[in-house]
N, C-alpha and C positions, 0 to 999 in steps of 0.2 A: 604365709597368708592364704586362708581360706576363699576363695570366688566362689559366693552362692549363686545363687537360678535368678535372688531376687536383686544382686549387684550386675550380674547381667541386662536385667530388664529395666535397670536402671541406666547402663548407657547405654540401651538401645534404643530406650525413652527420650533420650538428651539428642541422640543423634538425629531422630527422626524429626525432631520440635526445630531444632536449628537447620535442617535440609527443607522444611517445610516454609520457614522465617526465607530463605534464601530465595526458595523457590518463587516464594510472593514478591519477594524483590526484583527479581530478572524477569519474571512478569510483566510488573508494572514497568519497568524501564525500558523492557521490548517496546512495551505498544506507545509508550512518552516518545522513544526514538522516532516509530514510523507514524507520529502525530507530528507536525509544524507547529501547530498551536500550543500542543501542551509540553511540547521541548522549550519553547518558549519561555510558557508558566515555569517548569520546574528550572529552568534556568535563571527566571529572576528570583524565585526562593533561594538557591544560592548563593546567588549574591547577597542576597539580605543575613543571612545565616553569616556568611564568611565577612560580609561585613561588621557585624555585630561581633564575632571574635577580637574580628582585630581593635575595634574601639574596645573594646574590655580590657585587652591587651596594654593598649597606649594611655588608659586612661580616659577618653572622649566623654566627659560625660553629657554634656548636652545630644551629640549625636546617639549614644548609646541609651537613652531616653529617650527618645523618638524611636528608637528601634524597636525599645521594649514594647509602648503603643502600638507600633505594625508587626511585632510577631503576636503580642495578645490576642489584637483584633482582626489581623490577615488570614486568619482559614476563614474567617466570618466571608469575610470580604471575598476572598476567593469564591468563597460557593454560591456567593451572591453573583457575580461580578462574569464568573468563567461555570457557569452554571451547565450550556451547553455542552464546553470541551469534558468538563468532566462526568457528564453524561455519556458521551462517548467513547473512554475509554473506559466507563465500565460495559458497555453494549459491548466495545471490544475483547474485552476478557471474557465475556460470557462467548464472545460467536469466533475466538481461539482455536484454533485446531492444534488441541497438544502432541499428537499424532501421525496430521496430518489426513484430512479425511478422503483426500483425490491419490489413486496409483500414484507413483512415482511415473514420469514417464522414461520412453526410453530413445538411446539417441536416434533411431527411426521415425518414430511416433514425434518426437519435436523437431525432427527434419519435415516432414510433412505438415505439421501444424502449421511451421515457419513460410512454408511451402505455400499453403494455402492459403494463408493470411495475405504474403506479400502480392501472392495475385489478385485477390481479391480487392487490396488497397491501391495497387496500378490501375486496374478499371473505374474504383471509386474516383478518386483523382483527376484521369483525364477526360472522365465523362462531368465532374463537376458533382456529385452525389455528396453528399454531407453524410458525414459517420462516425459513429462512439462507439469505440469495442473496448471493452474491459475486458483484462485476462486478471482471475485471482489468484492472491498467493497463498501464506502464510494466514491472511487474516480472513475471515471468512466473513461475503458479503451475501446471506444468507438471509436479510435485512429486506435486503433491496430485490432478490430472486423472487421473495414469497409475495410482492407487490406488483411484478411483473409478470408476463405472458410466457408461461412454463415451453420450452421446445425440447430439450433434452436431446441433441440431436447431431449426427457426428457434425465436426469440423469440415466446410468444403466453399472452398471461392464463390462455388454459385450460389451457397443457402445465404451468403454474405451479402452477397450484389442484390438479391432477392428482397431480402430483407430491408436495406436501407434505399430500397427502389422508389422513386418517388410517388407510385400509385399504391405502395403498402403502406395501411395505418400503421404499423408497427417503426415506419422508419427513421421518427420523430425523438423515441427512444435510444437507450443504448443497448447492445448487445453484451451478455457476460461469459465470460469461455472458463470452465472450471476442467482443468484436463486437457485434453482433445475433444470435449463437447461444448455445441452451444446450448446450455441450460435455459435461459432465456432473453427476448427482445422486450420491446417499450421498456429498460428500466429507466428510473428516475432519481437523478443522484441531485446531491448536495454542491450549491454554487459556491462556490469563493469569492471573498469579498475582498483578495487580495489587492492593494492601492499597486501593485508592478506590472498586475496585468494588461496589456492593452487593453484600454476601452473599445479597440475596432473590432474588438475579438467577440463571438457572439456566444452561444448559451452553454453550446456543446463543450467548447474549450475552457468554460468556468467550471459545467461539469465535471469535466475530466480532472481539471486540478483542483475543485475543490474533494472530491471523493480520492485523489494525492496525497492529499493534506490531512485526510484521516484515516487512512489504507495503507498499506506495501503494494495495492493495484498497480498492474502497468494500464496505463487508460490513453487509446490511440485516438485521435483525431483526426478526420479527413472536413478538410474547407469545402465548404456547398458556395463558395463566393471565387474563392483563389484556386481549389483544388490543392494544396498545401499540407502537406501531413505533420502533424506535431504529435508528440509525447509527454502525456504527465506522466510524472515516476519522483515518489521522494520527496512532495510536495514544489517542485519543478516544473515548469512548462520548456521545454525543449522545443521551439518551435521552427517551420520550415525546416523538415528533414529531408533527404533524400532517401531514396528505399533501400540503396546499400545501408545508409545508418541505419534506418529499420530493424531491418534486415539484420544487422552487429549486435543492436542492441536489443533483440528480443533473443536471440541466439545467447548471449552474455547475463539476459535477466533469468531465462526459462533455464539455464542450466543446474543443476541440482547442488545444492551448496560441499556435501559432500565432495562433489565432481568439481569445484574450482579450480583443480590443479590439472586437470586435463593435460595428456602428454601434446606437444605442439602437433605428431603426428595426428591425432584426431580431428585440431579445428581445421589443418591444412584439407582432410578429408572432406571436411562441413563443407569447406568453401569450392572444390572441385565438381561439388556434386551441384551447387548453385547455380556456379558459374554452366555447367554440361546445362542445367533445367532453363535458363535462360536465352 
């Protein structure tokens, strides 16, 4: 059997069209993962789907008639209905960083960010200062920067304390950390209207989870009321932390996903060097 030039370009045409089909798929199912709401949605399609098998399956015809009505007329309804969420993950697909558009950092450069952060959030705290820091990940809030008050500016305890000082206009906002730099302060994120939140809880902590809920942001919180430090992450509000948890868990999120296997010898090092700085 002869292999032309033009049976090659044939499955090299096939290959590329189905790596393409896939690629859109683990796309879209990234950013539905690191969305609440629309893990949600694509969780009740689902169910709807899987339940419409099985009535086919068993025979159901009444239920299976009703189905047919809500899958006919459910994307109508969805786009109507969930209008927002899915406005957002396509904003999200577009501001993807397939790449990765910040260094990597390295485990110095995130000893020192961890570093600076947690002093900066010990002063926040016991002086009673109210604070929103966003570090970004994966997804890029790129959105929210270009709205905000550009700084571009290394990473340091004091530009922190500074910034959310009560005599800075700026410290009403929240701050966003891409790398080791603070890119910008006053941003302005999206509240959550989640029914689990405390209602004692005030604007910042809606911020924080509501921009959770549609990010892989780690989004910190400091209490202008309690001095209380919480964390959104995952669409999560982690609230009343301690700075060791902090501390773990920025250490455990900032770590490079390649790097999740880290030998123990390395975190024991992390935490030597902590514990000496303290």
């Amino acid at each position: 059997m002869v292999v032309t030039v033009s049976d090659l370009l044939n499955v090299f045409r096939k290959i590329v069209d189905i790596s393409l089909v896939w690629f859109i798929f683990y796309t879209i199912l990234k950013n539905i993962k690191n969305n609440v709401k629309l893990s949600l949605i694509f969780k009740g399609v689902a169910f709807v789907v899987i339940l419409k098998v099985i009535s086919d399956k068993l025979g159901f015809i009444t239920v299976g008639y009703l189905l047919d009505y809500i899958i006919q007329w459910g994307p109508v309804a969805l786009i109507i209905i969930f209008q927002p969420e899915i406005r957002t993950i396509l904003e999200q697909l577009g501001r993807s960083q397939l790449l990765g558009r910040h260094k990597a950092l390295t485990v110095d450069e995130r000893e020192r960010m961890v570093y600076e952060m947690i002093n900066a959030i010990d002063y926040l705290r016991k002086e009673r200062i109210g604070a929103l820091i966003v570090i970004e990940r994966d997804i890029s809030l790129g959105n929210y920067i270009d709205k905000a008050k550009k700084l571009y500016a290394d990473l340091t305890s004091d530009l922190l304390i500074a910034i959310f000082y009560e005599g800075n206009p700026l410290h009403d906002g929240g701050v966003i950390i891409q790398g080791d730099r603070i890119t910008c302060a006053g941003a302005v994120f999206p509240t959550s209207n989640s029914s689990k939140l405390n209602r004692r809880l005030g604007t910042r902590h809606r911020a924080a989870l509501g921009l959770a809920e549609e990010t892989d942001a780690i989004c910190i919180v400091v209490s202008e009321e309690t001095g209380r430090v919480s964390i959104a992450l995952k669409g999560e509000l982690l609230y009343n932390l301690t700075l060791d948890d902090v501390r773990m868990m920025l250490i455990d999120e900032l770590r490079p996903k390649q790097d999740s296997d880290y030998d123990d010898d390395m975190e024991l090092n992390e935490e030597e060097i902590y514990e000496e700085d303290r």
